[in-house]
N, C-alpha and C positions, 0 to 999 in steps of 0.2 A: 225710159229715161225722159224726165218733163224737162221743159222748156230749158227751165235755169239751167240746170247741172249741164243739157248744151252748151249753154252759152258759155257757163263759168269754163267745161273742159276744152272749148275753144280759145278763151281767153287766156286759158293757161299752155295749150299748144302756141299759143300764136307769142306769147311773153319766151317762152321755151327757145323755138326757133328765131326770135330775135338777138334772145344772148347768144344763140349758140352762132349767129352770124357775126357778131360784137366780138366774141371768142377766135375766130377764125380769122376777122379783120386785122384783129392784134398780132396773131400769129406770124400773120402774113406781113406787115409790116417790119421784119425782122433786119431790112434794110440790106437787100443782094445790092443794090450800088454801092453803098457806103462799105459793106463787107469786102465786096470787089476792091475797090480804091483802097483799099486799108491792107488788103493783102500787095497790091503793088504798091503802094508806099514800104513796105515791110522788103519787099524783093528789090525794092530801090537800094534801097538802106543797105543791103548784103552785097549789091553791086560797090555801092560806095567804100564801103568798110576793104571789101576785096581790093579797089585799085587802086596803083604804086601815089603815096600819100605825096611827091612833090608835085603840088600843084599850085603852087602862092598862095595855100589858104582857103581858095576856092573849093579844094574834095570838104575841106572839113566843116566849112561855112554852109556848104547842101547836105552835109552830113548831120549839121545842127537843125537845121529849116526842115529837114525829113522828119526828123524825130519830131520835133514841135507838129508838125505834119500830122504825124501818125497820134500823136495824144490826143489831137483836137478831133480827128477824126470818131477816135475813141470814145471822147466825153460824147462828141455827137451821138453814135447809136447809144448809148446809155443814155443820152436823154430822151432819146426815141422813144425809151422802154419804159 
């Protein structure tokens, strides 16, 4: 094997294992916080819906702020992606 075809098969390992770390960065960004928080916003929300609704307003006002909550969290990982 002369010189080139080293270099060139190293240039193309070396391009290879860059994507393939590019690939795995993205993976990896898949957002465990925002998943987390998105799952107890959701366990919120099933608290809320469950308890007795007189509460001046109040259950249904965190019941709407959850929701809005959990959308934006939403849009968030989706814009992650």
């Amino acid at each position: 094997m002369n010189l080139r075809t080293k270099a060139a098969l190293a240039a193309v390992m070396l391009a290879t294992t860059g994507l393939a770390g590019f690939g795995a960065g993205i993976a990896q960004a898949d957002q465990p916080h925002m998943q987390s928080a998105l799952a107890d916003l959701q366990a919120a929300r099933g608290e809320l819906v469950a308890a007795l609704p007189d509460k001046g307003g109040h259950r249904v006002n965190a019941l709407n702020l959850v929701n809005q909550a959990i959308d934006e969290t939403k849009a968030g990982i989706a814009y992650a992606r």
